[in-house]
C-alpha positions as CSV (number, residue, x, y, z in Angstrom):
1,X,11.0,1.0,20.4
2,X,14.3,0.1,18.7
3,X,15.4,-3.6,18.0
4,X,19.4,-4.0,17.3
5,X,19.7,-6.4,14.6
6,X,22.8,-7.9,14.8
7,X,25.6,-8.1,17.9
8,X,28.5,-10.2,19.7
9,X,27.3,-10.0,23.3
10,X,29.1,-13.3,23.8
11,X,32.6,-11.5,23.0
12,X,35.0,-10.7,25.9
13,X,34.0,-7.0,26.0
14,X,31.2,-7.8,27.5
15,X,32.5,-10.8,29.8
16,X,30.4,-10.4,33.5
17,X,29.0,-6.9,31.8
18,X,26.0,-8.4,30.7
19,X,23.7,-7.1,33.4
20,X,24.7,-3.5,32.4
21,X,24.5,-3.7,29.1
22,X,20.6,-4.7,29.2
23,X,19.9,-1.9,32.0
24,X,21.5,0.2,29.1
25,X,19.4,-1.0,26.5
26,X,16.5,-0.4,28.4
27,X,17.2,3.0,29.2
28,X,17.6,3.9,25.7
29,X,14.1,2.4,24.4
30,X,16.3,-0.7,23.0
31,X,13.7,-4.0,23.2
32,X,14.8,-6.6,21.7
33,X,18.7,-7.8,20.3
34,X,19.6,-10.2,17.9
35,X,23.2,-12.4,19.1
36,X,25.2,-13.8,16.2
37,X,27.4,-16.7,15.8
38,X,30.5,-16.3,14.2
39,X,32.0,-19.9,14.7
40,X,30.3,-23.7,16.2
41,X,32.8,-23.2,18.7
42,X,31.6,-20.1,20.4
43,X,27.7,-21.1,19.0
44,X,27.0,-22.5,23.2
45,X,27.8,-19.0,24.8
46,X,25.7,-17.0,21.9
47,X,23.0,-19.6,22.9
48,X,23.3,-19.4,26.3
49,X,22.9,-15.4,26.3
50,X,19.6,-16.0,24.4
51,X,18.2,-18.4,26.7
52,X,19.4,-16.2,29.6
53,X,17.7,-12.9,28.6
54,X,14.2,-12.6,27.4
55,X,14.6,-10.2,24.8
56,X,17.8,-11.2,23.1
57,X,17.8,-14.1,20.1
58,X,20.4,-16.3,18.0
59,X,21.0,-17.4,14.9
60,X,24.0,-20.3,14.5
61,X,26.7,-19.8,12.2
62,X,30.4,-19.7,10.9
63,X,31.8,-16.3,9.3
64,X,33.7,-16.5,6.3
65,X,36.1,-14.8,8.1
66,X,37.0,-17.8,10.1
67,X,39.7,-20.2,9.6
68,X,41.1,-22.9,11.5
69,X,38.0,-23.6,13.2
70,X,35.1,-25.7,12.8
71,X,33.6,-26.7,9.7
72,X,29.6,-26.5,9.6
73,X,28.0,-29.3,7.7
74,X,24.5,-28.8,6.6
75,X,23.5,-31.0,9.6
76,X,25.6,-29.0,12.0
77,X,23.8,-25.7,11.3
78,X,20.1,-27.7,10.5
79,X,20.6,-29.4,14.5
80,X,21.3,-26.2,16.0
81,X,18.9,-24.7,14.0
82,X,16.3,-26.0,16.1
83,X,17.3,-25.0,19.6
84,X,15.2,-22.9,21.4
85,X,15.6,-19.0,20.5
86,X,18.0,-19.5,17.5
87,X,15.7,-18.0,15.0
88,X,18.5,-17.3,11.8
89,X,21.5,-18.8,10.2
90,X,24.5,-17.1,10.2
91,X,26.5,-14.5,10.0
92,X,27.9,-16.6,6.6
93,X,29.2,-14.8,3.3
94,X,31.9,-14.3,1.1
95,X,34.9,-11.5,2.6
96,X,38.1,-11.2,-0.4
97,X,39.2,-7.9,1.9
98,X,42.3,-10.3,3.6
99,X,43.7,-12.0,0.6
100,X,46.7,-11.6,1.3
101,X,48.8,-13.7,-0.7
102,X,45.9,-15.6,-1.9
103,X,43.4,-15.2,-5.1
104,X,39.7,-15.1,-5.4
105,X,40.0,-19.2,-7.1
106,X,42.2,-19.7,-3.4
107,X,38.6,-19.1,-1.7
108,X,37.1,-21.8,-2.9
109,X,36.5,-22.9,0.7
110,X,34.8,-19.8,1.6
111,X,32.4,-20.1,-1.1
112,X,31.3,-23.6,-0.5
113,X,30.4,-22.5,3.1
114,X,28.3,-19.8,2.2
115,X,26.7,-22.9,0.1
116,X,26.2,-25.1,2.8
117,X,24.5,-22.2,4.7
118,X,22.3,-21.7,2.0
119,X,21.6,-24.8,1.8
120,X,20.6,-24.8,5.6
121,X,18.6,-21.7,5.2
122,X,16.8,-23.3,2.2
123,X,15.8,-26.7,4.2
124,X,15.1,-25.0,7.8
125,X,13.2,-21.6,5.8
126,X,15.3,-19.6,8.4
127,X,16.7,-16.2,7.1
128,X,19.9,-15.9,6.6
129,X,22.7,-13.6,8.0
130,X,24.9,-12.2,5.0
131,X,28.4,-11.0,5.8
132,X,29.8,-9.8,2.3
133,X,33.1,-7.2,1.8
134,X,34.7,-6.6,-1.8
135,X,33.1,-10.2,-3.0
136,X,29.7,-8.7,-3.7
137,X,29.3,-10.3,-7.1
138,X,30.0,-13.8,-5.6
139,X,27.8,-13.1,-3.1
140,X,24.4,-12.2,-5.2
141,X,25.9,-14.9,-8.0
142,X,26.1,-18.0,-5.2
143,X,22.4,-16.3,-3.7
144,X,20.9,-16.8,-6.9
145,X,22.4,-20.2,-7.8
146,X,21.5,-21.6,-4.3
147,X,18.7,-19.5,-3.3
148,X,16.4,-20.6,-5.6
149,X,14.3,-18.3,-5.0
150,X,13.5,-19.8,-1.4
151,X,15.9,-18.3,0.8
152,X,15.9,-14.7,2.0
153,X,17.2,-12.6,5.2
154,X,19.8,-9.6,5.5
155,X,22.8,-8.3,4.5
156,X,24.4,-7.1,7.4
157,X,26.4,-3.8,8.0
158,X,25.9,-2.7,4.7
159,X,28.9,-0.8,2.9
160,X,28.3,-1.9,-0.4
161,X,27.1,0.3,-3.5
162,X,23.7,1.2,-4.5
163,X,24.0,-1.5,-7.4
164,X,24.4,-4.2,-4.8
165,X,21.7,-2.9,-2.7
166,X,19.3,-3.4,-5.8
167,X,20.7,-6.7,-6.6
168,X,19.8,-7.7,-3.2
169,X,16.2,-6.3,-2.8
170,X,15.6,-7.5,-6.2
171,X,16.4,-11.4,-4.4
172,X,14.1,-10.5,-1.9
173,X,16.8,-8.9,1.0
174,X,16.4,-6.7,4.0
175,X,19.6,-4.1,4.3
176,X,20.8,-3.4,8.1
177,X,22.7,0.0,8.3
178,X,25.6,-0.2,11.2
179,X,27.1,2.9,13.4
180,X,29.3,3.6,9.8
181,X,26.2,5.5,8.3
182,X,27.3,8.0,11.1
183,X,30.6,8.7,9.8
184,X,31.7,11.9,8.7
185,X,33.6,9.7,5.3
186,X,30.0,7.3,4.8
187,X,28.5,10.4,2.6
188,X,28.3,7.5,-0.7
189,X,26.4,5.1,2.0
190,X,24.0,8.0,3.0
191,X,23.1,8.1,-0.3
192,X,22.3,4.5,-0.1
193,X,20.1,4.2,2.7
194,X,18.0,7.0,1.1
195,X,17.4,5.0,-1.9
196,X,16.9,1.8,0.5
197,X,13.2,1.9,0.6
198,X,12.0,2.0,4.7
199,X,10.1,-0.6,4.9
200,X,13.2,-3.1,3.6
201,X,16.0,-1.4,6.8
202,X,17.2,-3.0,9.4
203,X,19.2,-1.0,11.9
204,X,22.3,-2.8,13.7
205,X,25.0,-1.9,16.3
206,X,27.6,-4.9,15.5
207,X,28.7,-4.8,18.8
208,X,31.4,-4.5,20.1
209,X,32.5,-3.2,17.2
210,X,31.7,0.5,14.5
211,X,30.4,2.0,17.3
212,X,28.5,5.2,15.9
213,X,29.2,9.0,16.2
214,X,29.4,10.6,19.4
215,X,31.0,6.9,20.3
216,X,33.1,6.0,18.0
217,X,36.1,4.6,18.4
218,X,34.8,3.3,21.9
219,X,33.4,-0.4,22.6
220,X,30.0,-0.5,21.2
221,X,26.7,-1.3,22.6
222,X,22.7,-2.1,21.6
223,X,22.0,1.0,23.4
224,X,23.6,2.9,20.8
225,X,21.7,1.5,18.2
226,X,19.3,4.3,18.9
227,X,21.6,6.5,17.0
228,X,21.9,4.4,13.8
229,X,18.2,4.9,13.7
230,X,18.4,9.3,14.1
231,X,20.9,9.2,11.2
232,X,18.2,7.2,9.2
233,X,15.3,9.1,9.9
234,X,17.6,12.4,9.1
235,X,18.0,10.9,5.8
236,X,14.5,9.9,5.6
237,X,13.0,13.0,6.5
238,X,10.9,11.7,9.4
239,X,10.7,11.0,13.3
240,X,13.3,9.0,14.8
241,X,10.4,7.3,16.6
242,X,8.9,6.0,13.0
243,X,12.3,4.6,12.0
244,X,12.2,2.6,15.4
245,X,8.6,1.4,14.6
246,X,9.3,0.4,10.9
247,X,12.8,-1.2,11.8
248,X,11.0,-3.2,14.6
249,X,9.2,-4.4,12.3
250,X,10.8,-5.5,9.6
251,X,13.0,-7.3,12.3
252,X,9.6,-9.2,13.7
253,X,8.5,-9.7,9.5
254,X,12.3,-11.1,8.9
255,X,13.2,-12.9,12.1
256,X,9.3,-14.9,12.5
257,X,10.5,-17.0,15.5
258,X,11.3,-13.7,17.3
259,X,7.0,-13.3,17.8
260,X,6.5,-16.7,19.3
């Protein structure tokens, strides 16, 4: 009934756990689980959880988060791209939230990723994976600069304004609400996912992490994905069970490869 659009069940957390955390999923109506890479370096274990459980998928990727690893080129992410059960590319973005020290022009390097994802996405017509925190206008500017109109997919754990929800529906974009839509200070995000129209939601756990109310602060699971979707149909004002047919989906309509 539900799908969970975007985890890390390659992370320690769930190191030899992997057994239980499908016996979870199933007992919660959980079908299907998207795996995301977050470096090249960890892209063989995401893989290898795809290939070893039927109803779990990949997508190959380097978050902007990441530094001091691996550098994707466009032939990096194209190769993988092609591997059985990797059906999306990223997660890849823009993230200003750890400056630090640095300035936006310092991030250079994170931008010309996200290009060279884009790029990727634009030559394999894969869906793309977008991480994006306090860099929202890069984000939609770089999408429409290197988009071209051919390159579409999700923004992931969506925190961002109602503006930047429209911005990225306008290019085409699904929106995946996380466990956050949950929490008791996410009222301005409600309002957000009940101007996101229903049949453009996704519904994620980000596992291990956000794990949504009763669990929060707890390691997080695809089995609780289930209550992502009970918030949403509360704003929606409709069944839980619709929310997990509509969601599943728009999941199947995003992520193609997922039907073969």
């Amino acid at each position: 009934m539900f799908v969970d659009s975007h985890c890390h069940l390659n992370f320690p957390d769930y190191q030899g756990k992997l057994d239980h955390v499908l016996a979870d999923m199933a007992a919660n109506q959980v079908d299907r689980a998207l795996c995301i890479s977050t470096t090249l370096e960890e892209f063989p274990q995401v893989h290898a959880v795809a290939l070893q459980c039927p109803n779990i998928w990949a997508t190959v990727g380097v978050h902007p988060d990441n530094e001091g690893v691996q550098e994707p080129t466009l032939e990096d992410l194209v190769s993988r791209s092609q591997l059985p059960r990797v059906v999306g590319i990223g997660e890849t973005g823009l993230d200003y939230y750890r400056l630090g020290e640095r300035s936006v022009d310092d991030m250079a390097w994170q931008r010309e990723r996200f290009r060279v994802h884009l790029r990727a996405a634009r030559q394999t017509s894969l869906p793309l994976v977008i991480h994006t925190r306090e860099a929202s206008a890069d984000t939609i500017g770089i999408l429409k600069e290197e988009g071209q109109g051919q390159v579409t997919g999700v923004f992931h754990c969506f925190t961002e304004t109602q503006e930047v929800a429209r911005a990225a529906l306008d290019l085409g974009f699904k929106i995946s609400f996380s466990g956050i839509l949950t929490f008791k200070n996410a009222a301005d995000l409600r309002e957000v996912a009940r101007f996101v129209p229903l049949d453009r939601c996704l519904i994620e756990t980000d596992s291990p992490y956000l794990a949504p109310v009763p669990y929060r602060g707890k390691t997080n699971s695809p089995a609780y994905v289930p209550y992502v979707a009970k918030q949403l149909a509360e704003l929606k004002g409709c069944e839980v069970e619709e929310i997990g047919r509509i969601t599943s989906e728009n999941f199947a309509q995003l992520f193609s490869r997922t039907r073969a």
